[in-house]
C-alpha positions in Angstrom: 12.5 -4.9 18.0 13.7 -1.5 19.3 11.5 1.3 19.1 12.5 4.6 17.7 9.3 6.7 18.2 5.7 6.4 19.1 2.7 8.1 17.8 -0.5 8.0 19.7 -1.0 4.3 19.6 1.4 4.2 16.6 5.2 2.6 17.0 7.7 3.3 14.8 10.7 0.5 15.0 14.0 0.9 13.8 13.7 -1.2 11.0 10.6 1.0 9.9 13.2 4.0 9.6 15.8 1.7 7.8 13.5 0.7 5.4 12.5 4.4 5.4 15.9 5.7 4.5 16.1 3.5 1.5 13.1 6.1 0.4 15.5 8.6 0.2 17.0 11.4 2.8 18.8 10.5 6.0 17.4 9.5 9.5 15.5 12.2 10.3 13.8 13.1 7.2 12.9 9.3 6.8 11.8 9.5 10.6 9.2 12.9 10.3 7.9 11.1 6.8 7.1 8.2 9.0 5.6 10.8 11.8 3.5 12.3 9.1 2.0 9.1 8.0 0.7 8.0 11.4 -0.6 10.9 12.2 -2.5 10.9 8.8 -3.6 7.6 9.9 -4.9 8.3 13.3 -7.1 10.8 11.8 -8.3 8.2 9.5 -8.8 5.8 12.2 -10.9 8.5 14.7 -12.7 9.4 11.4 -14.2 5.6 11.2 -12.6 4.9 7.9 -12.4 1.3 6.8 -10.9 -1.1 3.7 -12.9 -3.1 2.3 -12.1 -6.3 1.1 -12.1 -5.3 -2.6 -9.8 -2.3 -2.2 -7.2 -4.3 0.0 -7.1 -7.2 -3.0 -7.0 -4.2 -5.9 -4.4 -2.5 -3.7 -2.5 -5.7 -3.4 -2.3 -6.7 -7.0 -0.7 -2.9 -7.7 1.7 -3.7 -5.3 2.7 -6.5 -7.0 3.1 -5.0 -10.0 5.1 -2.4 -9.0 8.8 -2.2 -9.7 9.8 0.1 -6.6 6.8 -1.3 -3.9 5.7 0.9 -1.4 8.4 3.4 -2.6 11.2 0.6 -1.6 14.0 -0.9 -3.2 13.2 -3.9 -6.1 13.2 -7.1 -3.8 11.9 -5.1 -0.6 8.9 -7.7 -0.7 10.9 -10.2 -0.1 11.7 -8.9 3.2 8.3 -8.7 4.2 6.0 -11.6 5.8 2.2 -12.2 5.1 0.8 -9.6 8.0 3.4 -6.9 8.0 2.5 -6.7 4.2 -0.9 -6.9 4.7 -1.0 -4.1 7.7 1.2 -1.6 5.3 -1.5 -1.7 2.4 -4.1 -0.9 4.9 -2.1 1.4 6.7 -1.5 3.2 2.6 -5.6 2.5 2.1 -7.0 4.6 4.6 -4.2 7.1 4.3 -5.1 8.1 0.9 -9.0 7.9 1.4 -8.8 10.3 4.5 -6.7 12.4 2.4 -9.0 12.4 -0.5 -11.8 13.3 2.3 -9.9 16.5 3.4 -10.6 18.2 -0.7 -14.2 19.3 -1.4 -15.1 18.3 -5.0 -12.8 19.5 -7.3 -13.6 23.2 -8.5 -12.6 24.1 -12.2 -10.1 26.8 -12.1 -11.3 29.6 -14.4 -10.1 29.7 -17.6 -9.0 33.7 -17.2 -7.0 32.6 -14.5 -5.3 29.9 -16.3 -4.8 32.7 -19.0 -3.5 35.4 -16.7 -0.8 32.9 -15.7 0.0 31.4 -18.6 0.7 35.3 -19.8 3.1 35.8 -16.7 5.1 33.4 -17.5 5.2 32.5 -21.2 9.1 32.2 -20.8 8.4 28.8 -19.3 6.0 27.5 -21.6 7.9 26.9 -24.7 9.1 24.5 -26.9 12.6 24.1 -27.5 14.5 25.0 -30.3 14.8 21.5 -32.8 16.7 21.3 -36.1 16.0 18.6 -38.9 19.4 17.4 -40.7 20.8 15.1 -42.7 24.4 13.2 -42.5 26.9 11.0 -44.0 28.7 9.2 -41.8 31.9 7.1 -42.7 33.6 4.9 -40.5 36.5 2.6 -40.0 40.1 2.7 -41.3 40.9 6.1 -43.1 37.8 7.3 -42.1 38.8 11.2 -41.9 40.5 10.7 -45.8 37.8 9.2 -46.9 35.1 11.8 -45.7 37.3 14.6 -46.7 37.5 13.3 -50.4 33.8 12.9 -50.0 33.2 16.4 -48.9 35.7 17.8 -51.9 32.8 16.6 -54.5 29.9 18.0 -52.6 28.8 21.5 -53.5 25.1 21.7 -53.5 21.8 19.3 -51.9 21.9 16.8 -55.1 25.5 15.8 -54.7 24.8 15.7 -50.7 22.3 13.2 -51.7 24.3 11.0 -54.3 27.3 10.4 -52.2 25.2 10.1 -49.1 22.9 7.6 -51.0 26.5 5.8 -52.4 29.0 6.1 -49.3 27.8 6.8 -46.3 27.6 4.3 -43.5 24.6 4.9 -41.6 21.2 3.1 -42.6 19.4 6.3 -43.2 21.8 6.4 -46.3 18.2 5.0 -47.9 15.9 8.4 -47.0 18.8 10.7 -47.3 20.6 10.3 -44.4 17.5 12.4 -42.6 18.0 12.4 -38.7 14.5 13.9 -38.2 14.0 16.4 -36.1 16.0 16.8 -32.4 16.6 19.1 -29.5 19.7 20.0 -28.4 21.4 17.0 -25.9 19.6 14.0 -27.5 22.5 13.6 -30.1 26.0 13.8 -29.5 27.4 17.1 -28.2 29.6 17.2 -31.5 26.5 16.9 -33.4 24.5 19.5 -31.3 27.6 21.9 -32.1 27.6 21.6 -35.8 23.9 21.4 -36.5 22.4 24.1 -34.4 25.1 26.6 -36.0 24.3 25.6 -40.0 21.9 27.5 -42.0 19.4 26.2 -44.0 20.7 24.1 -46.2 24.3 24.9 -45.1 26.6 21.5 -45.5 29.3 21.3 -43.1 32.8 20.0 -43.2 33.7 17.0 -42.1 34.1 16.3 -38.3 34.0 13.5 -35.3 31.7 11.9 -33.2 32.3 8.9 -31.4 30.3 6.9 -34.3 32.8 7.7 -36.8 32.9 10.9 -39.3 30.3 12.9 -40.7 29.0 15.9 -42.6 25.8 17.6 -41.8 23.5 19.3 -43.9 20.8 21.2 -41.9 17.1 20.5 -43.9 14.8 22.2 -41.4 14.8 24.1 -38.1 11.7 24.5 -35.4 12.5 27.8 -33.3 12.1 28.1 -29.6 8.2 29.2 -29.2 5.4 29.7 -27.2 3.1 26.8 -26.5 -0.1 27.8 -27.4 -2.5 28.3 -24.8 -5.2 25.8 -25.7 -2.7 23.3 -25.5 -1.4 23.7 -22.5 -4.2 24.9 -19.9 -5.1 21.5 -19.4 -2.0 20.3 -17.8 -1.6 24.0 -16.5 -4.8 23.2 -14.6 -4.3 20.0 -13.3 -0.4 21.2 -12.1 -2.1 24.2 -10.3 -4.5 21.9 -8.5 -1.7 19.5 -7.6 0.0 22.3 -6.0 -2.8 23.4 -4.0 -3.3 19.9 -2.7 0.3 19.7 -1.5 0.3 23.5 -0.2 -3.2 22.3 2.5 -1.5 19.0 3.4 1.6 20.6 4.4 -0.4 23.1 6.7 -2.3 20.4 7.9 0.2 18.2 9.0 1.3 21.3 10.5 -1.6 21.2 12.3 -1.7 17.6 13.7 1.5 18.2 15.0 0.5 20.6 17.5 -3.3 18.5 18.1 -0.9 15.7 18.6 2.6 17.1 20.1 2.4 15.6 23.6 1.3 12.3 21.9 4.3 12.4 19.9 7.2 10.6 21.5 11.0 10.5 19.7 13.7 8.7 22.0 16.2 10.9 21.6 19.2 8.3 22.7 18.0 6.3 19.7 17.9 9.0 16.8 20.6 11.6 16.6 
């Protein structure tokens, strides 16, 4: 098994970087995530951290569970025999719990904080701009002369809803043909560009989508607003937090790496 770096007491192979790579990001990113992680678990390991028996077999049933195990390809498992599996979980154990032992106790952020940014940046914190419509939709042979006859005999919401109820070809001919309400994207773009430019109970003309034909009639629109604050500072909170988190980890892997740098060997005429 060639050897691509070594880490204190830690090796890292070749296949450990291959396996890596399938993570994401090319040789050398896979190679410093790899760096990272043993000299996350050094610390953990000088520290006197330990897994129990009950973590390893709750970690282990998680891992089976997962789709995308340890961050690797579906069917990476199968790759794996009994002992390299069972080092990795520990390895991922007592990684986590010395991370987890680097944060104090978590410390609410204030809520004027919260509200100071949530007032700097409102622009982000909105909902997007929805309509609510309804459609006939014809398909099939003659579809366009069909619509277009349809369309000759609308002219106001009740005959919308009779020939919609009578001709059209989509099951919601029962309610209407209501669509509920959607942002722009989740429809087709041919829908999008008819319904976001109707008025309130504007009908359109006929035109395509790749379902068939239809005609619009826009029931209801939701403009772009402003979460409201008490809905939001939650998550706000908890994504603030998260950021912090990642913001000390990065400095102090920054740190182990000059503790560490003359324990940290790469073989240069392995990784380019």
């Amino acid at each position: 098994m060639k050897i691509i770096a070594k880490v204190v007491n830690h090796e890292i192979s070749e296949q450990d970087v291959t396996r890596e790579i399938a993570c994401g990001g090319n040789g050398a990113q896979a190679l410093r995530r790899l760096i990272d992680r043993c000299l996350l678990l050094e610390k953990a390991n000088k520290k006197g951290l330990a897994v129990s028996d009950e973590e390893f077999d709750i970690a282990l049933m998680e891992i089976l569970d997962e789709d995308e195990p340890f961050g690797l390809p579906a069917g990476s498992l199968q790759d794996m025999d009994a002992i390299e599996m069972e080092t990795l979980i520990k390895r991922n154990i007592l990684i986590r719990k010395y991370i987890a032992s680097l944060f104090p106790a978590e410390i609410p952020i204030e809520e004027a904080k919260l509200r100071e940014l949530y007032d700097e940046q409102i622009h982000i914190f909105c909902s997007e701009e929805m309509v609510r419509c309804s459609h006939i939709l014809i398909k099939g042979d003659n579809a366009l002369d069909r619509i277009t006859e349809i369309r000759a005999r609308i002219r106001n919401q009740e005959d919308f809803a009779s020939e919609c109820y009578k001709c059209s070809h989509c099951p919601s001919n029962e309610c209407c043909g209501d669509l509920g309400y959607f942002p722009r994207g989740k429809l087709y773009p041919q829908i999008d560009e008819v319904a976001f430019e109707l008025q309130l109970n504007e009908i359109s003309m006929p035109f395509a989508s790749p379902e068939g034909y239809h005609i619009l009639m826009l029931t209801e629109r939701k403009c772009k607003s402003p979460i409201p604050f008490d809905e939001i500072k939650d998550s706000l909170a908890c994504h603030i937090l998260q950021m912090e988190r990642e913001y000390f980890l990065m400095r102090h892997l920054s740190e182990l790496y000059e503790e560490f740098k003359h324990q940290i060997l790469v073989f240069d005429d392995v990784v380019k």
